[in-house]
TIPA-109647 format. One line per 4 residues: number of its first residue (from 0); their letters; for each residue x, y, z of N, C-alpha, C, O, CB. Coordinates in steps of 0.02 Angstrom, whole numbers. Glycine has a CB too. Example, Ala and Ser with C-alpha at 12.3 -4.5 7.8 and 13.67 -1.06 7.14 Angstrom:
<pts>
0	AS	660:-284:390:615:-225:390:660:-165:390:712:-166:423:565:-224:452 ~ 642:-112:354:684:-53:357:645:2:394:670:57:402:704:-30:286
</pts>
This chain:
<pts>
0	XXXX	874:1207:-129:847:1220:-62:787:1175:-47:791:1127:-9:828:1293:-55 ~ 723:1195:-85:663:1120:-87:692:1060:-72:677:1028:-22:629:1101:-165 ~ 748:1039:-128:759:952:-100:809:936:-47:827:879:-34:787:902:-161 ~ 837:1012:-5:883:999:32:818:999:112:830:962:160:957:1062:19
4	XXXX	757:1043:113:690:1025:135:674:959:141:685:922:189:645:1050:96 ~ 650:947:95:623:866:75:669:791:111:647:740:137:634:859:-22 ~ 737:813:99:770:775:115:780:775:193:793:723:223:817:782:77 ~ 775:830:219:784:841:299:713:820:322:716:804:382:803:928:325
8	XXXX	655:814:300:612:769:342:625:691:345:583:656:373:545:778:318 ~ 666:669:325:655:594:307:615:544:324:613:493:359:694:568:316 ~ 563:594:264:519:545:267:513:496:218:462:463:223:468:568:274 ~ 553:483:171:572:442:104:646:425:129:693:463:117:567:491:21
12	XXXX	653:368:164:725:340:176:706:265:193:733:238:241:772:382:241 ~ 653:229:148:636:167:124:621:157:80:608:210:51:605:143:143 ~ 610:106:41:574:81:-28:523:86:-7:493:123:-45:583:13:-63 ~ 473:65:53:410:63:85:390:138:64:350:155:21:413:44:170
16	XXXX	425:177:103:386:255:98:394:278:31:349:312:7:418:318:149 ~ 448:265:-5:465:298:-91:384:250:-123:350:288:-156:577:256:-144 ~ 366:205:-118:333:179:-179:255:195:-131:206:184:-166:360:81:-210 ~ 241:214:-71:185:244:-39:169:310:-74:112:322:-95:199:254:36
20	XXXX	231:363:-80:236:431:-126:198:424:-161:140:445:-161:290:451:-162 ~ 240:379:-215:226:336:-289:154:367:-295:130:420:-316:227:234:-286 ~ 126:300:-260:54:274:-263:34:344:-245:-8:364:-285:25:206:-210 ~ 46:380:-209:6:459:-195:-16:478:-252:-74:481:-273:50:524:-167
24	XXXX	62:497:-290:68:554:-341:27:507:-384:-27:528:-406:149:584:-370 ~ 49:441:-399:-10:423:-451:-76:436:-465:-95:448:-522:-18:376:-450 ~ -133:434:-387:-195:434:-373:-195:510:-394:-240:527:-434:-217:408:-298 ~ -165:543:-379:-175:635:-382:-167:654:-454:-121:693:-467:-109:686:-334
28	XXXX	-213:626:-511:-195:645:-577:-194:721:-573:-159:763:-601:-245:615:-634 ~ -245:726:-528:-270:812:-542:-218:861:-529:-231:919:-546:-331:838:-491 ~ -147:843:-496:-89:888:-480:-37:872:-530:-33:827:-572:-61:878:-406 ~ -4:917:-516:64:904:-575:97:858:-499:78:868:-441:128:1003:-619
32	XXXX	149:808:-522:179:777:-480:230:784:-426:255:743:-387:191:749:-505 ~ 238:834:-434:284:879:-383:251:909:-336:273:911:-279:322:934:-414 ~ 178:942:-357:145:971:-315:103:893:-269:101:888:-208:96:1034:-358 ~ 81:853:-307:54:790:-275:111:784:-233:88:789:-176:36:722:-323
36	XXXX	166:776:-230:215:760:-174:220:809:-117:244:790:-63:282:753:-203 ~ 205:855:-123:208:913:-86:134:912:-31:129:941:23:212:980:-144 ~ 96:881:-54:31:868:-34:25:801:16:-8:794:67:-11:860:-100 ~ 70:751:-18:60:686:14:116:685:89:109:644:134:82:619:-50
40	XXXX	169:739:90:205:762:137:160:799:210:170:784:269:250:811:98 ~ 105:853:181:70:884:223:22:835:249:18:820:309:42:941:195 ~ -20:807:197:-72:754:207:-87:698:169:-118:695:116:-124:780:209 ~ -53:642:211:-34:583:164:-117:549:147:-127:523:92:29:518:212
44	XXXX	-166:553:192:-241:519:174:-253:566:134:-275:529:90:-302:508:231 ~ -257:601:118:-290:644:54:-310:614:-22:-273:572:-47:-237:697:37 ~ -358:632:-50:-403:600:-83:-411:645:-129:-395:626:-185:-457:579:-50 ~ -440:720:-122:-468:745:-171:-431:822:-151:-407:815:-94:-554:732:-175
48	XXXX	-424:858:-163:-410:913:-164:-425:985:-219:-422:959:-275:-360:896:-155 ~ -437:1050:-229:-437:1128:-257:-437:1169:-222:-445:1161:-162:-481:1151:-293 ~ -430:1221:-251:-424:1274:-219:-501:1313:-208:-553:1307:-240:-372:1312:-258 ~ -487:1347:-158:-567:1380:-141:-582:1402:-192:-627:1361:-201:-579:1438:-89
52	XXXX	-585:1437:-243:-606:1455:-326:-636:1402:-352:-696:1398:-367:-544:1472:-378 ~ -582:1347:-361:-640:1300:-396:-657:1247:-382:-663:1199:-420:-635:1286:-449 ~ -673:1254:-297:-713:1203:-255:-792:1237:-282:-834:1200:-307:-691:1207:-154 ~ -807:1322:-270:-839:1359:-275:-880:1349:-343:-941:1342:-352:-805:1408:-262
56	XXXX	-815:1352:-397:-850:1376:-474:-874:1296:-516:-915:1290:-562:-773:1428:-535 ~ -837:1247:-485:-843:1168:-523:-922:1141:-464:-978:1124:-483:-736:1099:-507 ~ -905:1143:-414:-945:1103:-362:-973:1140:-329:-1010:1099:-302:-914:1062:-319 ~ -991:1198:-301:-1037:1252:-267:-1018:1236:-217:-1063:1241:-175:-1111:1257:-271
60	XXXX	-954:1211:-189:-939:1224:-115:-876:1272:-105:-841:1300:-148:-924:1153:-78 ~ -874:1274:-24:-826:1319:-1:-805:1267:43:-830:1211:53:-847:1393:30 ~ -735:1302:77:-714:1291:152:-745:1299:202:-783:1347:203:-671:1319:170 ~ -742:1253:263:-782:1266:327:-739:1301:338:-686:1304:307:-804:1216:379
64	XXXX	-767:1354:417:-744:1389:452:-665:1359:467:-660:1297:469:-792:1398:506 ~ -613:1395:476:-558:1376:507:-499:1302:454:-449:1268:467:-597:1350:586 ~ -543:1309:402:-509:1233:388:-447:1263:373:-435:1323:361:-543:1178:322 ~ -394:1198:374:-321:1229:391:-312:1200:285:-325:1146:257:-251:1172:486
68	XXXX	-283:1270:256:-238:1259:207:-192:1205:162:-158:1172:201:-213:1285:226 ~ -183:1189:108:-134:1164:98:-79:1187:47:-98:1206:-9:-154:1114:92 ~ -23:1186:60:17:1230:8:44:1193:-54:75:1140:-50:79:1264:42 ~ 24:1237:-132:70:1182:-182:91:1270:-204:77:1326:-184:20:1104:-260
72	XXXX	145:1227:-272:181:1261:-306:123:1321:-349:63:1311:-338:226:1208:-349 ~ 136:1362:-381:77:1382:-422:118:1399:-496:174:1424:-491:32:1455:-383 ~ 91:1387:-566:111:1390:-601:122:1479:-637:75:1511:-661:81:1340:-622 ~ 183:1501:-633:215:1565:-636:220:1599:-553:227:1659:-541:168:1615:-692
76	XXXX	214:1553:-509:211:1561:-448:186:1626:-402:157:1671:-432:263:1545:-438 ~ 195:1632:-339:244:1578:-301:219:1521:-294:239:1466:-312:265:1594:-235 ~ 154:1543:-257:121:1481:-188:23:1476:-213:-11:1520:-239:133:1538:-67 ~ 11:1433:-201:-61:1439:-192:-91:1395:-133:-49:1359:-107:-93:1420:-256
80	XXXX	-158:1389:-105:-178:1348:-79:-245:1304:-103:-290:1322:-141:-179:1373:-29 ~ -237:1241:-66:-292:1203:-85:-348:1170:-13:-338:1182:47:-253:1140:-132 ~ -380:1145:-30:-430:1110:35:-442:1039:31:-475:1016:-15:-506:1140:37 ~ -426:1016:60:-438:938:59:-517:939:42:-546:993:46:-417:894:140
84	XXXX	-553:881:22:-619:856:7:-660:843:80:-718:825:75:-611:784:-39 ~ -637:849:136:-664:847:198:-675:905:223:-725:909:258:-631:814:239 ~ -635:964:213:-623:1027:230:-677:1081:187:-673:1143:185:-545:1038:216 ~ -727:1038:155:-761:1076:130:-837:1074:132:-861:1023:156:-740:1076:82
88	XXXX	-876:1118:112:-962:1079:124:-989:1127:65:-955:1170:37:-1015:1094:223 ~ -1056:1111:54:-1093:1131:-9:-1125:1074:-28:-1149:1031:10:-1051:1158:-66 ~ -1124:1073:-89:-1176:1025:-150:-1109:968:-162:-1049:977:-174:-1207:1083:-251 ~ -1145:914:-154:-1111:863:-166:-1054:856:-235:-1072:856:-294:-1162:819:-166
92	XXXX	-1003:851:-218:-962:815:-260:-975:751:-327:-970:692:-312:-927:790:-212 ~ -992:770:-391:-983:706:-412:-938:651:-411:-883:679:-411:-988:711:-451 ~ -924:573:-410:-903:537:-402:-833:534:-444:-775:518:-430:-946:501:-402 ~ -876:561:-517:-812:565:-567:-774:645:-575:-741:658:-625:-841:540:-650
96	XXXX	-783:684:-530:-751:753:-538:-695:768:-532:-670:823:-540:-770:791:-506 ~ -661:706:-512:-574:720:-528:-560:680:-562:-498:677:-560:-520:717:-476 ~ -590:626:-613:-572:574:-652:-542:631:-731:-561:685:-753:-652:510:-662 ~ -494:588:-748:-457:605:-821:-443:541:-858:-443:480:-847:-382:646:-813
100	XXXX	-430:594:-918:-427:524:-967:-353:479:-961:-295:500:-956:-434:552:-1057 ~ -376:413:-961:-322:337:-961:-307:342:-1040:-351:350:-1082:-368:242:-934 ~ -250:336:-1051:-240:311:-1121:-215:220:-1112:-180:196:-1156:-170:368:-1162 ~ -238:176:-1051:-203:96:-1048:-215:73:-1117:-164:54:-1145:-242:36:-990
104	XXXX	-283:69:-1157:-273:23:-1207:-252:86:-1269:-299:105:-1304:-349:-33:-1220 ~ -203:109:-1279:-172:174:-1313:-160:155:-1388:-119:122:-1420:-97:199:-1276 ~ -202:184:-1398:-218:183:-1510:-143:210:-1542:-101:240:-1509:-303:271:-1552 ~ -139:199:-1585:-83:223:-1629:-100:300:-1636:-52:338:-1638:-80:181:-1705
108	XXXX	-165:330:-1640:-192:403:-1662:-162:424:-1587:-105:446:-1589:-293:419:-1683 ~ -188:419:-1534:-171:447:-1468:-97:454:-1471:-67:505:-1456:-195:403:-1406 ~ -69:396:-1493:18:394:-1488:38:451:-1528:77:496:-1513:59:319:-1521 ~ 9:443:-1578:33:491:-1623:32:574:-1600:79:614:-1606:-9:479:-1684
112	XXXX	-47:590:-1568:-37:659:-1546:9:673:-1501:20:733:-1498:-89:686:-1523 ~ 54:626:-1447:105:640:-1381:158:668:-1432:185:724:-1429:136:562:-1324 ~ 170:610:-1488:247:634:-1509:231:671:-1559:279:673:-1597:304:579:-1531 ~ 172:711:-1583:175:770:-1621:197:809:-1573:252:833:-1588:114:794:-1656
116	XXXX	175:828:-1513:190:883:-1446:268:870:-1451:308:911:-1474:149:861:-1353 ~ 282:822:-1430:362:804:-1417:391:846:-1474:423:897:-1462:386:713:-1423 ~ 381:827:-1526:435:840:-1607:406:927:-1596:455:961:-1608:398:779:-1718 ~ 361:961:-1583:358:1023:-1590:373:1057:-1543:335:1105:-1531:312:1040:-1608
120	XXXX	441:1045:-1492:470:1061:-1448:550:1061:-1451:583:1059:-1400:445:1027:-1406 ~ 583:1063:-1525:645:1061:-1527:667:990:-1534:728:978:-1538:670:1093:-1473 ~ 624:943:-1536:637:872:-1534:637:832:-1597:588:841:-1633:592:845:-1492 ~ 686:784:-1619:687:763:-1674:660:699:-1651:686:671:-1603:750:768:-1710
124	XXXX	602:669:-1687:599:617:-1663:608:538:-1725:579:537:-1780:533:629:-1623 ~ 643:494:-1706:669:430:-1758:624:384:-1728:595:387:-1674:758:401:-1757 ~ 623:334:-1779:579:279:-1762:657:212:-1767:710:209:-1800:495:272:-1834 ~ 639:187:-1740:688:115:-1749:639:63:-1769:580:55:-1754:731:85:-1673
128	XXXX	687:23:-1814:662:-48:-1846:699:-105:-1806:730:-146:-1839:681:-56:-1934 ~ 698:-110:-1735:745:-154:-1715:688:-230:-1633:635:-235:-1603:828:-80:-1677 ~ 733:-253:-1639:681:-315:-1607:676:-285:-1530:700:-232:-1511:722:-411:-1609 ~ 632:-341:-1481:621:-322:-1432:645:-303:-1388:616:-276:-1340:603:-342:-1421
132	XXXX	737:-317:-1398:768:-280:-1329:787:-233:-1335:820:-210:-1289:815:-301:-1296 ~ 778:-196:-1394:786:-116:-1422:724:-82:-1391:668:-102:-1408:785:-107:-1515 ~ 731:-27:-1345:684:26:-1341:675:93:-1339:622:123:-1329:664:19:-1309 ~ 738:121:-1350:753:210:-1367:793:221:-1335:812:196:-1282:704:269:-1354
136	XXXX	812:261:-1366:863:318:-1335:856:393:-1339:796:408:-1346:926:310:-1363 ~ 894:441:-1338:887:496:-1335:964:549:-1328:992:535:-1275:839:494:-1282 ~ 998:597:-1363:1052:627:-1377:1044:686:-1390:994:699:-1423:1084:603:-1417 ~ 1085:734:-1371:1097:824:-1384:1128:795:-1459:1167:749:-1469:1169:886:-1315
140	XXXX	1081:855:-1522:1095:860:-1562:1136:913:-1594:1178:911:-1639:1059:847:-1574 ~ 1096:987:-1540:1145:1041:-1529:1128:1080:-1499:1068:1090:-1495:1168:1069:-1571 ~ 1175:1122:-1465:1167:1183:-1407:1141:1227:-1474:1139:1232:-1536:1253:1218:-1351 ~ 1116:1266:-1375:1068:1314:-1438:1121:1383:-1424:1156:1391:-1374:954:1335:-1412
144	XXXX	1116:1435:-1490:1168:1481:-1476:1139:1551:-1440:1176:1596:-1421:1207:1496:-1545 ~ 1070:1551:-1435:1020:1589:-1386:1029:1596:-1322:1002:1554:-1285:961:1563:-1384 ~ 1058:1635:-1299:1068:1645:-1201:1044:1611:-1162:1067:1585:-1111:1044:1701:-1165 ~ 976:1609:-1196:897:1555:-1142:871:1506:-1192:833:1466:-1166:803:1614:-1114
148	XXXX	881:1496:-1258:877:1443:-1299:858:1374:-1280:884:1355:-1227:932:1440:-1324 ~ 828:1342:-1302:807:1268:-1300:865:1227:-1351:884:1250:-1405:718:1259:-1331 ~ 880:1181:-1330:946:1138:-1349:909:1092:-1409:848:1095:-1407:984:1085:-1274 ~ 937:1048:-1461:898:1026:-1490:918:952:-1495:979:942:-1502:887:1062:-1543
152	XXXX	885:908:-1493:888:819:-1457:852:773:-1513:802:783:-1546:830:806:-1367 ~ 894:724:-1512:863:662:-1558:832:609:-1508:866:580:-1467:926:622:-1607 ~ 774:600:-1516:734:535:-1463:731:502:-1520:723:531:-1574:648:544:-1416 ~ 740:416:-1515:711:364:-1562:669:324:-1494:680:315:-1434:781:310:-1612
156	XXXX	609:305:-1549:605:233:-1500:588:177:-1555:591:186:-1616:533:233:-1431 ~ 566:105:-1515:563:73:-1565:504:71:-1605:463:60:-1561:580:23:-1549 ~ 474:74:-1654:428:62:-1708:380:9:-1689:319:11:-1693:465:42:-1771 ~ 428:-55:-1660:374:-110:-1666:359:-137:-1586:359:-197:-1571:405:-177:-1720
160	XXXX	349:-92:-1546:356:-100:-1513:278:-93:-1490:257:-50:-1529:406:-76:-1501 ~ 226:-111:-1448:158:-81:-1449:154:1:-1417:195:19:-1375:109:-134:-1404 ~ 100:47:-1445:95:102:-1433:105:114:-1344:131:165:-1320:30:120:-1467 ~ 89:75:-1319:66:117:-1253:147:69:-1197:152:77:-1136:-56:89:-1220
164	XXXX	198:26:-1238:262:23:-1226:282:75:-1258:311:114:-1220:294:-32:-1242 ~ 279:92:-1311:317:175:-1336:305:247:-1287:341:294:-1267:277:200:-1419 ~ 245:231:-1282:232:281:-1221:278:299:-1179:308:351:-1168:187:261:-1179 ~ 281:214:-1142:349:215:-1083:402:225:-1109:441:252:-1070:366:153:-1044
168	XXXX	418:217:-1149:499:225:-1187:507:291:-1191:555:319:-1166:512:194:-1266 ~ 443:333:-1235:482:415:-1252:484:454:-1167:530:483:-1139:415:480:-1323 ~ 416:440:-1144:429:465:-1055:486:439:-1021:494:475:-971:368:440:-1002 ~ 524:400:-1021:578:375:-1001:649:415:-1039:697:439:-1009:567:299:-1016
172	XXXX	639:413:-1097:689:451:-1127:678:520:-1110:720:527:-1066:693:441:-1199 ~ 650:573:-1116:625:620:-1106:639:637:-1023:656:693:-1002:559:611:-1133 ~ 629:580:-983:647:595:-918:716:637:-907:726:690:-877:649:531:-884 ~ 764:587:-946:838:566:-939:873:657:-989:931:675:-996:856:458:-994
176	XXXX	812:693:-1013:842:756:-1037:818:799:-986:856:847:-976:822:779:-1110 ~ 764:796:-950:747:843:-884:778:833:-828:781:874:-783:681:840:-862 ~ 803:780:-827:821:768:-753:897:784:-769:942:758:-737:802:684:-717 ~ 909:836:-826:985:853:-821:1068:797:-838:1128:807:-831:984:873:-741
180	XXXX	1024:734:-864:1075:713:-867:1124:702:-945:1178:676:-959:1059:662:-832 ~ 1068:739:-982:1134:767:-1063:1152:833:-1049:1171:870:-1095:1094:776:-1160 ~ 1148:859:-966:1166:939:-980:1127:969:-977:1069:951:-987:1189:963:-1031 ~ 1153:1055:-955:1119:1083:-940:1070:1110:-998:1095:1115:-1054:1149:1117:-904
184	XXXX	992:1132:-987:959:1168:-1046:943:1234:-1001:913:1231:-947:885:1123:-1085 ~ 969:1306:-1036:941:1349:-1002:849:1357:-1016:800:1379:-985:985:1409:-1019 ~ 862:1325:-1082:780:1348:-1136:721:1309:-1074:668:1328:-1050:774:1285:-1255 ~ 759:1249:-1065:704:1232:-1006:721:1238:-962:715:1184:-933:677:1179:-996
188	XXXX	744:1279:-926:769:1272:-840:783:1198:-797:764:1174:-744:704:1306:-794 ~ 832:1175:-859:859:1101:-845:938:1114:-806:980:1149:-834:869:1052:-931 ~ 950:1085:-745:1019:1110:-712:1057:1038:-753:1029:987:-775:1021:1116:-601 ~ 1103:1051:-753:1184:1019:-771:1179:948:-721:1207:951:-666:1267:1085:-740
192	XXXX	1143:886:-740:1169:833:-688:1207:781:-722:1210:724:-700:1111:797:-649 ~ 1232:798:-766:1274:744:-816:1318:708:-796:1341:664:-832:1308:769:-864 ~ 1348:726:-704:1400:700:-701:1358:634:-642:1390:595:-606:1468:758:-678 ~ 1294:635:-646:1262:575:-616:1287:515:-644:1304:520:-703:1189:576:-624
196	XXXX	1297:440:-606:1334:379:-621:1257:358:-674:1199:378:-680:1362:320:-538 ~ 1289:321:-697:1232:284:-757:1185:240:-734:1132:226:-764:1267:238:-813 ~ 1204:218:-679:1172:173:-627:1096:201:-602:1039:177:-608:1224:168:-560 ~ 1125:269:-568:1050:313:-535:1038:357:-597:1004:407:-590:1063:372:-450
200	XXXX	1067:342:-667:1025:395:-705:958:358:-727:905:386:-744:1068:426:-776 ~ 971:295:-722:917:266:-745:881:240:-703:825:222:-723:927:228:-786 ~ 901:228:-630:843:207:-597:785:279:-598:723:277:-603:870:179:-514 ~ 834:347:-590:772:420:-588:752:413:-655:691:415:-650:805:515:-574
204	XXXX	764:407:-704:715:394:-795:681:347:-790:644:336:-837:755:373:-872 ~ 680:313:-747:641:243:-728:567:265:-680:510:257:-699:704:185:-673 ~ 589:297:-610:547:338:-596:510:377:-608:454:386:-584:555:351:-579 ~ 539:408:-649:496:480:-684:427:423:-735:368:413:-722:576:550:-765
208	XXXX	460:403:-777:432:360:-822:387:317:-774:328:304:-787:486:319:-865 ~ 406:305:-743:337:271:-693:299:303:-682:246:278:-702:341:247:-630 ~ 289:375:-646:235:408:-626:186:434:-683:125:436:-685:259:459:-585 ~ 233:454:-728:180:471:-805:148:411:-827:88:417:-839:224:496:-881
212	XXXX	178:350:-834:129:315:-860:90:276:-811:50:238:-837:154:277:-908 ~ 92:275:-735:47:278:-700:-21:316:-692:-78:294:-681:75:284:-667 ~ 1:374:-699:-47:419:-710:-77:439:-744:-108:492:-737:-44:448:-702 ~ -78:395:-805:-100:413:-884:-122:332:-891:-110:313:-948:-25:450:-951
216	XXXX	-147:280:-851:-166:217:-859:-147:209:-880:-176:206:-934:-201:192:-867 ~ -97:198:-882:-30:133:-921:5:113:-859:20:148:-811:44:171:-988 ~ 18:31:-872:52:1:-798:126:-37:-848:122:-88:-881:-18:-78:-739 ~ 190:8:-837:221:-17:-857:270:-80:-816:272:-81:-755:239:29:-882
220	XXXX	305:-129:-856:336:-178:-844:399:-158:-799:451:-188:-813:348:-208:-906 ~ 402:-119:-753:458:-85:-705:444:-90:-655:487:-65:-619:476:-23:-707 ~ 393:-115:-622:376:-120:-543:453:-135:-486:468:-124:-427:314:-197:-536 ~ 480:-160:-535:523:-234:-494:585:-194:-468:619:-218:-423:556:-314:-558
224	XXXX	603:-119:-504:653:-85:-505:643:-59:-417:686:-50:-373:652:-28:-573 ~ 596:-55:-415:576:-7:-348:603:-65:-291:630:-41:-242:474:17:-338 ~ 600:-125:-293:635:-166:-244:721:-149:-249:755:-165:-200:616:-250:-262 ~ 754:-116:-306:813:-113:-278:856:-47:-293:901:-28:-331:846:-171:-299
228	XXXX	804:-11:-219:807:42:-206:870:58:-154:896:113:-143:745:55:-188 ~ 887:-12:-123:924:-15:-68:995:37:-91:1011:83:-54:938:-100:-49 ~ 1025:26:-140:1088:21:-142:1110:104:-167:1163:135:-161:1108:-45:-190 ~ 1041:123:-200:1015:193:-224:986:235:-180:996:295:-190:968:189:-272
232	XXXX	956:221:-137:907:243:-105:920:325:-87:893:377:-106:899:197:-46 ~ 973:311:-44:1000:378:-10:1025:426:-55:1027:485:-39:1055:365:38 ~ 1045:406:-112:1041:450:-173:999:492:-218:1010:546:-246:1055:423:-203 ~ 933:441:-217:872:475:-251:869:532:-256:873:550:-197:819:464:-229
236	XXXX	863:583:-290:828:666:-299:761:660:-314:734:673:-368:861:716:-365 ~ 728:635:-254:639:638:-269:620:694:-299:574:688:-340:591:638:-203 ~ 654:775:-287:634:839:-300:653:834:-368:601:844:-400:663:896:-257 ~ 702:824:-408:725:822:-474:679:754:-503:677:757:-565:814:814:-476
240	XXXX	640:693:-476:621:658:-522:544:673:-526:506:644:-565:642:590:-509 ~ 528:717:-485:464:738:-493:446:780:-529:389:782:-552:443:751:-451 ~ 486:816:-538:486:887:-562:499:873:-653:481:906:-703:559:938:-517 ~ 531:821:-646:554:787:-706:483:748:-733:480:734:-793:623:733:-687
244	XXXX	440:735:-699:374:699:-724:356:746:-734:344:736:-794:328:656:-688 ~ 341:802:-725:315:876:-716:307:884:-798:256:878:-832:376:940:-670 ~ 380:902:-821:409:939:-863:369:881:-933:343:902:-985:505:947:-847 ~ 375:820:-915:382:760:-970:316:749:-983:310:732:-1042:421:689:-947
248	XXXX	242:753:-944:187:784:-943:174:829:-1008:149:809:-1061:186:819:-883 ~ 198:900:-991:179:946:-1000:226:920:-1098:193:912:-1150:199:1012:-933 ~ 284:916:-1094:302:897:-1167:245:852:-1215:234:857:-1275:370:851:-1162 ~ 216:811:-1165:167:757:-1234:94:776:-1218:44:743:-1229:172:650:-1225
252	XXXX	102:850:-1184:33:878:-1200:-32:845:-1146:-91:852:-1160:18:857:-1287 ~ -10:810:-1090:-32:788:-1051:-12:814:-968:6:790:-914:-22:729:-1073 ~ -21:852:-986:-8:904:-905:-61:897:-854:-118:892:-877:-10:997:-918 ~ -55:894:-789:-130:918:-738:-179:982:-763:-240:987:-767:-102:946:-653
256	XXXX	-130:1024:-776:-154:1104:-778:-195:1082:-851:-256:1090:-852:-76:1181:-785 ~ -164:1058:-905:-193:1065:-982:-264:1021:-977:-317:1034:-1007:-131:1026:-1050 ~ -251:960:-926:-316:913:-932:-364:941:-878:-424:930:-883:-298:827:-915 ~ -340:979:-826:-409:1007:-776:-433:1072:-828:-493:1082:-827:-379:1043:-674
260	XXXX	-392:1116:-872:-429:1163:-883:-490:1142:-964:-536:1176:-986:-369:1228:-887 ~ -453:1058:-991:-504:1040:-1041:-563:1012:-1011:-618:1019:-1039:-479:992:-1089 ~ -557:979:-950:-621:943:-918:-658:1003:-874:-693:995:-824:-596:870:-864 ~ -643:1052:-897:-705:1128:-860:-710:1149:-919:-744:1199:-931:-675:1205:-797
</pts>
């Protein structure tokens, strides 16, 4: 229903407006990326955004009289609201109060804590010894026999590859298991998209994988994909590739919610 929403505004039926999103959800570390999209729909200039709580408890401000709402998802839901950074007054804002941590120049130790999170999620993870045009993959190893069970998956990537390209590789692989396309997982509330062409499975693992390592200062080598959007375009599931950054976040322990509640 959401992406049958989303899709009836069309307001994403260019490469222009898809990689404008982009750049939204990127700037909005402070949201999970689904909700940043949900935000850049209501109010595309938006800059800073919380909720009256912790405009109040972080920055000693409130809402002015009348300021109009903004709606995101809320985690165990339904709904919550937030206030744009204009919509509010009090004690000044520090400069760095929505800044989080970049992993761009990304240590082998940092690498290492994502795919401890990853592997302690049902995930087997392999290393490959193979040259540069090798960069991972990812496979159902086995259904789980649990009603609501988590399925269990082999990710490799490559070994020699530099840390903060591995980055992009396991978020990329990792995409391509949320966004439904090894099947359904009830354990994660993953729907069945397996019968997606191979073509748009990877331009959306491509996407997803863009916005995480956008948003985690890393600028990966994929820009170029977004020019050939043409032929895909009208296909995209913005709602499934966001939601899919969402999920791929929260696996390497780098969530909005996990990094706003360590930086308070």
């Amino acid at each position: 229903m959401i992406d049958q929403l989303i899709a009836a505004t069309r307001l994403y039926n260019s490469s222009m407006a898809v990689q404008e999103m982009f750049d939204f959800v990127v700037r909005l570390r402070e949201f999970a990326p689904f909700n940043a999209m949900l935000l850049h729909i209501q109010k595309p200039g938006l800059t800073h955004a919380a909720t009256a709580r912790d405009w109040w408890s972080r920055f000693g401000c409130a809402p002015r009289l009348g300021a109009r709402p903004l709606l995101i998802l809320r985690v165990m839901g339904p709904v919550d609201f937030v206030f744009d950074i204009l919509d509010v007054e009090g004690s000044q804002v520090p400069l760095d109060a929505f800044s989080f941590p970049t992993f761009g120049d990304l240590s082998e130790e940092r690498f290492g804590e994502f795919i401890w999170c990853v592997a302690a999620d049902r995930i087997v993870i392999e290393e490959l010894d193979a040259g540069d045009g090798a960069a991972g993959s990812i496979s159902l190893l086995s259904w789980s026999c649990a009603p609501k069970g988590k399925n269990t998956y082999t990710l490799a990537y490559n070994r020699n590859h530099s840390p903060a390209t591995r980055f992009v590789t396991v978020a990329h692989e990792l995409a391509h298991l949320y966004l439904g396309h090894l099947g359904p997982d009830r354990g994660r509330r993953v729907p069945d998209r397996s019968h997606t062409d191979l073509a748009l499975r990877e331009v959306e693992a491509e996407c997803a994988a863009y916005l995480v390592a956008r948003r985690n200062g890393i600028k990966p080598r994929s820009e170029s994909y977004l020019a050939s959007y043409q032929g895909a375009l009208q296909r995209l599931d913005l709602y499934a590739i966001t939601r899919a950054a969402n999920a791929v976040e929260t696996a390497m322990g780098i969530s909005a919610q996990r990094l706003w509640k360590e930086k308070g």
